[in-house]
Every structure is written in C-alpha cells, then in structure tokens.
C-alpha positions, 0 to 999 in steps of 0.5 A, spaced: 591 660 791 595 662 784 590 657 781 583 659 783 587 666 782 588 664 775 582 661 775 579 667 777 583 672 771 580 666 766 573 668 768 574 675 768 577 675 761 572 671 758 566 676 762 569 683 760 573 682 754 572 688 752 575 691 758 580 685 758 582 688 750 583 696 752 587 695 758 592 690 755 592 694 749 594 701 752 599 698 758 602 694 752 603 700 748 605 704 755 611 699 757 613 699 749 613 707 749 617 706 756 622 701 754 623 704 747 624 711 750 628 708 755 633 705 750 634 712 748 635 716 755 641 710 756 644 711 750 644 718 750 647 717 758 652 713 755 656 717 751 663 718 752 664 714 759 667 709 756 674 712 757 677 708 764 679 714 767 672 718 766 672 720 773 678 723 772 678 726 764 677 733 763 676 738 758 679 745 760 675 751 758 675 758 758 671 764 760 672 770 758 669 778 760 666 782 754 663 788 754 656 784 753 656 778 757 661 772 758 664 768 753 665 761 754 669 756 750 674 750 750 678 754 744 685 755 748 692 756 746 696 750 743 701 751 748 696 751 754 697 743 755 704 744 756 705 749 761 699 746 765 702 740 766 709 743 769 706 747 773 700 744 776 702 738 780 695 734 781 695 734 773 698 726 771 697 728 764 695 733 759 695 733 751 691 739 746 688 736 739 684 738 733 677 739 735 672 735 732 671 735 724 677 741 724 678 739 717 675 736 711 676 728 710 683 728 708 686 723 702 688 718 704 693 713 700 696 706 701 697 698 698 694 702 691 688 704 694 686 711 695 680 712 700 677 718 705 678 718 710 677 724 718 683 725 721 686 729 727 692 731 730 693 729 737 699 730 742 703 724 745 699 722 751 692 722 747 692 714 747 694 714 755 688 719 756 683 716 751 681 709 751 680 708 744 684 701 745 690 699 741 690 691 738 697 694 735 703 698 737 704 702 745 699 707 748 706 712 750 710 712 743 705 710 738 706 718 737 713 719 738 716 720 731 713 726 726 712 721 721 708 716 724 700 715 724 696 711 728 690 708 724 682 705 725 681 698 725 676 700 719 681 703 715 686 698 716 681 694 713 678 699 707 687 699 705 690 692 706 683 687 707 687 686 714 689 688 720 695 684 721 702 686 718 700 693 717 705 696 722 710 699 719 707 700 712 706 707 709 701 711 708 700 718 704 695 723 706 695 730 703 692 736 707 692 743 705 699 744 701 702 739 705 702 732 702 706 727 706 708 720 707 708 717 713 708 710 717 703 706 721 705 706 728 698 703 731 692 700 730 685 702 735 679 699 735 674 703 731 671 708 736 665 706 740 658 708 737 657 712 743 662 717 743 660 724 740 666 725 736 668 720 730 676 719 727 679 714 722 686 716 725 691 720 729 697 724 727 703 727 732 700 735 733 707 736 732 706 736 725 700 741 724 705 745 729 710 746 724 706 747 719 702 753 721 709 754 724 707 756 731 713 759 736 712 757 744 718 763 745 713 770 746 708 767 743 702 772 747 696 768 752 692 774 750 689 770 745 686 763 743 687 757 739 682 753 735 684 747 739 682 743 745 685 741 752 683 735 755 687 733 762 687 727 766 688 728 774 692 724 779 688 720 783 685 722 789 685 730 787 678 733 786 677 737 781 674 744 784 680 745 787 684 744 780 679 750 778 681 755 783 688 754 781 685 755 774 682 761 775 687 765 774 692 762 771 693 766 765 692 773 768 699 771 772 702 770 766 698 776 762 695 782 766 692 783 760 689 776 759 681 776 759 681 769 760 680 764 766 680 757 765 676 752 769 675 744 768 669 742 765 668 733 766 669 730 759 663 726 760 658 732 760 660 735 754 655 731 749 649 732 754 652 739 757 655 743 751 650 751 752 653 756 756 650 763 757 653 768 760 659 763 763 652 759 766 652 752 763 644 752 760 643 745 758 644 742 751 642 735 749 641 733 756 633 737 756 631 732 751 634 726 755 629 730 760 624 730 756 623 723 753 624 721 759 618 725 761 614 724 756 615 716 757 612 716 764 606 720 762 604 715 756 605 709 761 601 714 766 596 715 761 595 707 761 594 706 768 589 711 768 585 707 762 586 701 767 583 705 774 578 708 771 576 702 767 576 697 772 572 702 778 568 703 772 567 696 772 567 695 779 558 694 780 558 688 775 563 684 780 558 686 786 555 679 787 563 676 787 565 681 792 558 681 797 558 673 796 566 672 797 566 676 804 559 673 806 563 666 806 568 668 810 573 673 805 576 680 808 578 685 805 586 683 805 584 677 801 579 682 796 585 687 795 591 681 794 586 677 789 584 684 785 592 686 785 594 679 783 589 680 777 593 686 776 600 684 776 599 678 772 596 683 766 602 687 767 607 682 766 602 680 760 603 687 757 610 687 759 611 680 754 607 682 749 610 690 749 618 686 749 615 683 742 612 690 739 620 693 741 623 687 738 619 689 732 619 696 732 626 697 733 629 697 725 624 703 725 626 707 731 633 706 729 632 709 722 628 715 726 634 716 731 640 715 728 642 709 732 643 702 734 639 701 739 637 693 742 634 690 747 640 687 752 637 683 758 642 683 762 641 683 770 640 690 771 635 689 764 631 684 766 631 687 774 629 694 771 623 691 767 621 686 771 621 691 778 617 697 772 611 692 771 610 690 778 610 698 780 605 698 775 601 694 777 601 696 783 599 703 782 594 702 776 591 697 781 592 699 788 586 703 788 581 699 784 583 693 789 581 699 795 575 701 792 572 694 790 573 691 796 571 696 800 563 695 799 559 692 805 555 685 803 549 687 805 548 694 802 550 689 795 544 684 796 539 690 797 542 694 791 544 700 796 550 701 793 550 708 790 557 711 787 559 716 791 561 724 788 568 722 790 568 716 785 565 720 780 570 726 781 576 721 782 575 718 774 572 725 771 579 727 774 583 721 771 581 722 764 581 730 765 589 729 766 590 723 762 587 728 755 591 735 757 596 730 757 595 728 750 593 734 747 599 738 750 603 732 746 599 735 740 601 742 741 607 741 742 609 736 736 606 742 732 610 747 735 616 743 733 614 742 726 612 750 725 619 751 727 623 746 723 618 749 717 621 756 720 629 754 720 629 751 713 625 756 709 628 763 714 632 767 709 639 766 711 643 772 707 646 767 702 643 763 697 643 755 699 639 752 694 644 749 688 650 749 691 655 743 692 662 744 695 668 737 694 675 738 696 680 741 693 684 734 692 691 732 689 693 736 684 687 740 684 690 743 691 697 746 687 692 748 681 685 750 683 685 757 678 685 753 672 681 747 675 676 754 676 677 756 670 676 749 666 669 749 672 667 755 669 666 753 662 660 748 662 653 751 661 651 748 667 656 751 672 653 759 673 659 761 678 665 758 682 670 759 687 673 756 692 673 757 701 677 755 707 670 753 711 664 752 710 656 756 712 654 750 717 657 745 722 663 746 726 668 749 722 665 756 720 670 760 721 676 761 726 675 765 731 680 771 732 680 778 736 681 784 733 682 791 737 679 797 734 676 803 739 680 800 745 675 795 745 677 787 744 672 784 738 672 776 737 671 776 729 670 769 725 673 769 719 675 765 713 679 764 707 676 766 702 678 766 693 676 771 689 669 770 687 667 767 693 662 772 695 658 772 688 657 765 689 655 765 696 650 770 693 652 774 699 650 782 699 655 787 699 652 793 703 658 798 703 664 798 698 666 793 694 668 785 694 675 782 693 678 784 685 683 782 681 687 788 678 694 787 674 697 787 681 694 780 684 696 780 691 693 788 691 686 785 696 690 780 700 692 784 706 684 787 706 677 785 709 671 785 708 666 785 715 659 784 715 654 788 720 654 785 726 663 786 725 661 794 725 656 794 730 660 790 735 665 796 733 660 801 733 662 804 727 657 804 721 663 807 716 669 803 717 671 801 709 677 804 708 679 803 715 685 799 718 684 793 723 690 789 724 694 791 719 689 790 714 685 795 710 677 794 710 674 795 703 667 794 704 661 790 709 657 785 707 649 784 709 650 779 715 648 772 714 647 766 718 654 762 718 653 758 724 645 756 726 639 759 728 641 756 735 646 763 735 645 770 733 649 773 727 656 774 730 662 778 727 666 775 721 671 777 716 672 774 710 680 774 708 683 774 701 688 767 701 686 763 695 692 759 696 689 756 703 681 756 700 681 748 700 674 747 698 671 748 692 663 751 691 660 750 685 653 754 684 649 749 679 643 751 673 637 749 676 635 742 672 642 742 670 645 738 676 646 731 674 649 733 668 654 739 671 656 733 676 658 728 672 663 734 668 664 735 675 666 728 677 670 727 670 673 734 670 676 731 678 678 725 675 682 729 670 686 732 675 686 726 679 687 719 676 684 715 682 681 719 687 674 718 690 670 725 687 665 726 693 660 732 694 655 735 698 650 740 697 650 746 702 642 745 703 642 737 706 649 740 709 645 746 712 639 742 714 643 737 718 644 742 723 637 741 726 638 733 725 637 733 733 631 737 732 627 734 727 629 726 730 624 729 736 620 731 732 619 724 730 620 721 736 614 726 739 609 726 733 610 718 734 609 718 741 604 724 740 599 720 737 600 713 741 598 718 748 591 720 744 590 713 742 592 711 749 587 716 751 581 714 747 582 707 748 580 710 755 574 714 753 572 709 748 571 704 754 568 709 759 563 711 753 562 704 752 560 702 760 556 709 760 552 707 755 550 700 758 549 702 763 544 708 761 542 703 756 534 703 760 534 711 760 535 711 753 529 706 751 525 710 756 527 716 751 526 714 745 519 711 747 517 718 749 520 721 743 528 723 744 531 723 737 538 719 735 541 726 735 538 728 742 540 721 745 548 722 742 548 729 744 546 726 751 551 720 752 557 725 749 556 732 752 558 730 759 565 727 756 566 733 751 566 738 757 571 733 761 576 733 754 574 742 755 577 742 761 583 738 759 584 743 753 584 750 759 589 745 762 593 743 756 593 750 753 598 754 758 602 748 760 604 747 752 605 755 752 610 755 757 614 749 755 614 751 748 616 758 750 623 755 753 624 751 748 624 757 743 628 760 748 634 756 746 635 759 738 635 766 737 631 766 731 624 762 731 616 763 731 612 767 734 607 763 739 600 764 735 594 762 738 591 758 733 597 753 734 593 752 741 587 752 738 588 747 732 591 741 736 586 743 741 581 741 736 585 736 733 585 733 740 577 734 741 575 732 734 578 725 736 575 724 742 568 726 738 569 720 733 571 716 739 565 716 744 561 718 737 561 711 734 560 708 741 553 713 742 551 713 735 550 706 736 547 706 742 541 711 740 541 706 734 539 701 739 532 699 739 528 701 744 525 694 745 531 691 746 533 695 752 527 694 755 524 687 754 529 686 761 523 689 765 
C-alpha cells in the first residue's frame, strides 16, 4: 500500500511540478517561520524559571493610592526583608538587594589585573533563594562576613585565568567614595542566558548599609527604598493567601502609610512587568502573543495555497478518480490516498524547513539578540513531528473530500461543473490569506514610523554628541581638576559631572516630597555644577545651580521641572522650601525615562561630591580626537584602568531594542506572508489561464487585444485582493491603535499608512498574476486551438 502510494506521489509530481514547487515552497516557508518563531516564544517563556524553587519565589511589591490613579512598584524599604520574615510564618526565606544595573560597572582589581565589572549587594540568603549555583564556597555563609565577595565563574577567569585556588584571594573594587578590599568567598556559575538580570558578582547588602548609613531604629514605613524584596514560602502555602496578610501589613505599623504590599511570582516579572492603575497591563508578554500569532497565520497562509491549489487542481485527476472507484475504490480508500499524498509533503517541508532554520539561525540570532538553537529532544522531536501531521491533515482534509466526492459516471460524460460553493470557498481562502498579509505590511510600516517617532521626537535635552564614563579611581577624589584639565581641549564644548543617567534603569531615585497637604513622588539626582548646560536643558523660571564665594551656598536647593509644579499645583514656587530646601528655579520637562512613560516629577539636587559619572559634550567633527584626550587624560589619573564610554544617543536609542528587533522580526515575516501568499496566487493564475487558454484564442481571433485579454485574466484577482484591503484595513488599525497605547508619546494613525501598505500589497499582487497573464495573451491563438 505505502508503495503504490509513493508510486502515486512520484507521478503526480512528475504531471503537476508546478503545483508540486509552489506547495513545498510555501509549507517549507511556513513550517521554518513557525519553528524560528517558536524558538523565540520558548525562550522569551523560559526566562527566570530556572530557579529550584520557582513555584515558591516571589517579588514583594507595592501599590500605593495617589490622587491620580495607583502606583505600583517593587521599590520598598531596605528593612521590609527583615520584618517579614519574623512576622509572617509562611515566609522560609526573605532577602532585599540592589535592583538591577543600580550602579554603574564597578572597578574591579586583582592578581595585577584591573577589569569592569556589574555588581550588586544582596543579603545572606540571596544563594539560598536563587540558583545561581555555586562550584565553590556554601549558599548559608558565603555572604557571612562584610569583607566578603562572591564572584562569577567568568570574572574568575578574566582575573586569575583559573577558577581553582581563587577562594580566599583578595580583590578591590571601588564604588562612589568607597574603595574597599575584600576576600573572595565563592564562585557561581555564570548567570543563565535566560535570566532578565546580568551580575559578575555579590556583595553583603550590609556594606552599602553602612555606607548609605541607614538606622532600623525610627526609621518611618512611610517611605520607600530603592531596592527589592524578594521572598521564598514554605511549602504547601499559597501565595494568595500570604497576600491578604500583606495587604495591610504597613498600614498596622504607619497609619499614614499609603502603601500596600502584595506578592508578585519571580518568574512573571520579565514577561509581566506593566501595571496601570494597580492592574497588570502586559509587557513582553504581548510580543510573545504576537509572534505566536503571527507564526500561525503564516503557516495558515501555506495551507491556504495548498487546498486552493489542489482543489484547483482537482478536474485534471478526474480520470484517476472516476477509474479508481469504477474498479472497485471507495471513498475512504481516495480520502486515505489524497491525505497520504499530503502528509507525505509535510513531512517533506518539514525536513527541508529544519535545513532553512539551521542555516538561517546565525542571522536570526544576530536580529533577536539571542542564542537560539535547534535541540531535538523528545518533546522537540514529538512537537515537529505532531505539527507536520495536523498540517497535513488540515491543508489536505478538505481537497481529500472534495476529490473524492465526484461520481464516475458524471466524470466520463464531462458533467462535473464547479459548484458556487468551491468557487466561494477558494475566493474566500485567498480573500483571507492576503487581508493577512497586507495587515502584516501595515503593521510593520506602523512599527517603523513609530521607532522614526521615538529617535527623532525632541526630548527636552540635547543627546547628539554627548558621552559619559565613570568617575574612576582617583578621578572620583578629584573630579573638579579632572573637569578642569577636560574643559581645556578645543574639542571638548562643556563638561560636568552626574549621579544617574537620562536612560535605562537608573534615572533618578525616586523620593516624596509633601507640599500642599499633598504627598508628590519626585525623582531626583545629584547633579555638579554645570550639569544642566551640558545637558542642554532649558531653565524656564529662576536660575541654574552657581558657584559664588560661598561653594556650598546652592547645595541645600533644587531645581524642579514642570511636570513637579504642575504635580504641585503651583506654577510660581522658585524661592519656596520643600523638604528643607529652597527651590531656586524650574526647568522645561524633559524626557528622563522613555516614551513608554509620561514626564513625571524630577529634581535635580547640587552634590558634586556623589555626581560619579562624567558628561562630556563633544564639537561635532572633533569626536575621535577629543576621546583619545579623553582616554589619555583618564589614563593620566588612573595608570591601568580600562577607560570605557557610551554616548548618550546609542544609550537612548537601546531603550527601544525590544521594539526595533519586532520590528525586524516582522518586516521579515511580513514580507514572507506576501510571498506565501503570491506563491498561491501565481498558481491560481497560472491554472486560470489554462484553463481559459481556448477562451482566449477564441478572443484574440475575434480581435481582444494583449491589454484586453490581461485585464480580463486579472480583474477577477484584483477584486479579491480589494476585498481583502477592506478587511485588512480596521483589522491592523485596531492592533495597531492598542499597540501605541502602551507609549505615552507616539504618532498619530494617518491614513495613508493604511493606504500605502495597501497598495504596496496590490502592486504585488498585479506583478504576481501580471507576469502569468501577460504571457498567456502573448500566446498565439493557433497554439491554443489547434486541439479542436
């Protein structure tokens, strides 16, 4: 039986090769989209729940009633670890830590080497919690002592070529003011590829305890930190009810406290990180959504070209099927036969789609920012080969049906008519498959116009030219004469210095400031005088930051923006005091966080001695040699040390990483649905044109003319792809409008985005079944009727 049906599909792909190309090649590219898109999804999925105890891992997080709406964040007191793991039973373990990237990249020093290195302090618990698995020291005391470190199996390497012996040895590493020495205690193995947050090594929380010098005793839960909780519960206790113990949990130690505290799983953070108004709102989680979507659609797109095809295709089998069920075939022998067939050439595309992976792989890595691979695992193997068969099956089920379905005796006396319902049913199939496509078009064009949108929107500050670096080593004890020598090169037009950046996830510490009887949250950062100026921001009201005779004069003052005196409700606050300190001028708002986000209130705070990050505004054409002074000046200060910079604009444009690698990612599968979908077309115009091939002959000996006859081939396609653009057009506006929805700043929906990808989609489609036509009406006439 699997011969002569193998006999069968040799013969059929020897007869219709053309139909045989067009239907490996859209499957083939539906299943590589599908697997490349599903390699994606698993891996976004994947992030964070490698951790042993997952199930039981949990952020605490807070949501606090404004006058607005509700803010929730994970920012909470450096002492909340502590109070709920005494006074909540079902809590085993609880530690609080730095938030990711809190810092910039420490020094690091050691066996004569001197490297960069991300740091965080984390309480002693943290390697209990976490399974960032250590080859070298124990999880419940490789914290223990103040002056210990636990490093990365990578620094470890980078430092002493070698991760064994490394215990005990001493390491210095310099933060802010703080140079310290201190004594590897463990080593972990690098931190997974899917973990959201990246580390070379751990320090005792204690230390940036003493350092910021914080007091437990008095200390007011009316306020937050800028840290994170994380806790693990014991087993067998749900977390829902941990969080109705939480809910007022600070309001019985503060009366006052606007905050309640709810748990959040570790795990849904990466995927899950927007609120909106105390209601989660997505995240990462609607790209998952969306690929996964989209890989359907394109391998739905190929089943299309396959039933329309092979129904299509269908009255030049009639023969086979009448003379197979007159000897004696039924029905279910045909549908087993015609679904065999297709199955097979599944299983075909199947294969040649793992080739087109493996080799596109590089590339898509490149696009994503990844490491994806293929793996074929049980379930790997199990998910492709289960996928091919419902593929065959569904492209091939109702071609079996229809073919099978004729009666013999209406084949041999040429009565077997297409029914409406086949013609509805196919013109409907392509009708769906192109809205498809052409939504994919307008979608990508929407994406690219807002990405144009978010680069070139003026941000209240000047970004272009302007580089920041650490204020290392000596620099740190000496950053006014390190200005000073900086400010003296042509090349250099100002420069100061910052404690925080205008882009990722350190852009202000978030603070409260009560002015009115009403409770504000203010970012705010340190900044050196003539931080402003360099910045390029506007002073709208007052004055900036000054040196006068008396150098500390300015350093209990601030400067607001906007979006501060509006949260106030007061437009004329300079010279007022708020928390102690005199307001002494406003500055235009400015965009410190994305455009996902609105302008929120910020401060900036006169500390020169904690602004540990140089800005340096470059002349433009000058920029190669004004950083190599910059490198040797650095060098200068600190013989040995790596100099490393960024420019604020590549900063400030990998904000929106996430959203351009979509926006590749669709332009690319985009593109392959309208191949997908021509493919299709080009086949149905292909047997169109066949099959009126007489017609036409007829025409052009009667007079039609090449124009006339490509007009008549095509016309019928064109309304069908005119069909599809009405359903195209709202379907892409409505995702499209929730989609800009998620950033508070972006374009306005113009029509002609609808419009052009529209016509892009149309133009192709013309070119597609143009070509087949145009070389039909070319034909001559004599050819197509000699037959008779």
């Amino acid at each position: 039986m699997l011969k002569h049906v193998l006999l069968l599909i040799y013969r059929n792909f020897r007869r219709f090769r053309g139909t045989f190309y067009i239907n490996i090649i859209g499957l083939t590219a539906g299943f590589a989209s599908g697997i490349l898109i599903c390699l994606w999804v698993v891996d976004e999925l994947s992030f964070d729940r490698y951790h042993e105890h997952n199930d039981r891992l949990y952020q605490v997080m807070y949501h606090e009633k404004t006058e607005l709406d509700v803010k929730t964040s994970g920012q909470t007191p450096y002492y909340l670890a502590e109070a709920l793991k005494n006074e909540i039973p079902e809590i085993e373990y609880a530690a609080v830590t730095t938030p990711p990237m809190f810092f910039p990249d420490f020094t690091i020093s050691s066996n004569g080497k001197t490297v960069k290195a991300i740091g965080k302090f984390v309480e002693r618990d943290f390697f209990r919690m976490f399974s960032y698995n250590l080859f070298a020291g124990n999880a419940e005391d490789v914290l223990h002592d103040l002056n210990s470190v636990v490093i990365s199996e990578s620094l470890a390497m980078h430092l002493f070529n070698s991760t064994e012996d490394v215990v005990g040895k001493a390491l210095d590493y310099e933060l802010l003011h703080l140079g310290k020495q201190v004594f590897i205690s463990g080593i972990f193995r690098d931190v997974p590829a899917n973990s959201s947050e990246r580390f070379d090594f751990v320090l005792p929380f204690e230390v940036i305890n003493n350092l910021m010098e914080f007091k437990k005793q008095g200390y007011s839960w009316d306020h937050t930190d800028p840290f994170h909780c994380y806790v693990v519960l014991k087993d067998g206790f749900d977390y829902h009810s941990v969080n109705s113990k939480l809910v007022d949990f600070i309001s019985q130690k503060s009366k006052t406290s606007p905050f309640s505290l709810f748990l959040k799983p570790y795990s849904d953070t990466y995927l899950y990180g927007k609120y909106e108004n105390g209601v989660p709102s997505g995240g990462r989680i609607g790209y998952v959504i969306l690929f996964s979507i989209i890989g359907s659609l394109i391998l739905i797109i190929a089943c299309i070209n396959f039933i329309n095809l092979s129904t299509a295709k269908a009255r030049t089998r009639l023969k086979e099927i009448g003379i197979k069920k007159v000897i004696g075939a039924n029905r279910r022998s045909l549908v087993f036969q015609y679904l065999s067939e297709t199955i097979f050439l599944s299983y075909l595309s199947l294969m040649l789609a793992l080739v087109v992976v493996y080799l596109l792989l590089p590339e898509v890595n490149v696009v994503t920012g990844k490491s994806l691979r293929l793996s074929f695992d049980v379930a790997s193997v199990g998910g492709l080969i289960f996928i091919a068969l419902g593929t065959g099956l569904i492209a091939g089920v109702y071609p079996a049906l229809y073919i099978s379905g004729f009666h013999p005796v209406s084949i041999f006396k040429n009565h077997a008519p297409g029914t409406l319902g086949e013609v509805l049913v196919r013109k409907g199939l392509v009708v769906f498959q192109f809205a498809l496509s052409i939504a994919f078009v307008i979608v990508v064009l929407v994406i690219y116009r807002q990405i144009e949108f978010l680069q070139s929107k003026d941000l209240g500050y000047e970004k272009d030219n302007l580089l920041c670096f650490s204020a290392d080593g000596e620099i740190n004890g000496r950053t006014s004469s390190f200005l000073d020598e900086v400010r003296r090169f042509h090349g250099v037009v100002s420069a100061s210095s910052m404690f925080g950046s205008l882009t990722g996830d350190f852009n202000g510490l978030p603070g409260f400031i009560e002015y009115g009887g009403k409770k504000i949250i203010l970012h705010q950062v340190a900044v050196n005088y003539g931080m402003l100026e360099t910045l390029g921001i506007q002073i709208k009201q007052g004055r900036t930051f000054s040196k006068t005779l008396d150098h500390d004069a300015d350093t209990m003052k601030w400067i607001f923006n906007e979006a501060a005196t509006q949260a106030m409700g007061n437009s004329n606050i300079v010279g007022e005091i708020v928390s102690d300190r005199e307001i002494i001028g406003v500055v235009k708002d400015f965009h410190f966080q994305s455009l996902h986000e609105r302008v929120k209130p910020f401060a900036f705070r006169l500390e020169p001695h904690y602004s540990m990050d140089i800005w340096v505004r470059v002349a433009a054409g000058k920029e190669a040699e004004t950083i190599e002074f910059l490198r040797k000046t650095y060098s200068a200060f600190n013989p040995g040390l790596p100099f490393s910079y960024k420019f604020l604009d590549q900063a400030y444009e990998a904000q929106y990483l996430s959203e351009k690698r979509v926006a590749g990612l669709a332009k690319y599968f985009a593109g392959l649905a309208i191949i997908i979908s021509c493919l299709g077309l080009y086949g149905l115009a292909s047997f169109t044109a066949e099959r009126r091939r007489k017609e036409i002959g007829i025409r052009k000996v009667f007079g039609s003319s090449e124009a006339g006859i490509v007009y008549l081939l095509s016309s019928s396609f064109t309304r069908l792809v005119m069909i599809a653009i009405c359903i195209a057009i709202p379907a892409s506006y409505v995702a499209m409008d929730e989609w800009l929805s998620t950033f508070a700043y972006g374009i306005e929906l113009k029509w002609w985005y609808f419009l052009g990808g529209s016509l892009l989609s149309l133009l192709i489609a013309w070119v597609t079944v143009g070509g087949v036509t145009f070389k039909a009406a070319q034909e001559n006439p004599i050819q197509s009727l000699k037959y008779e």
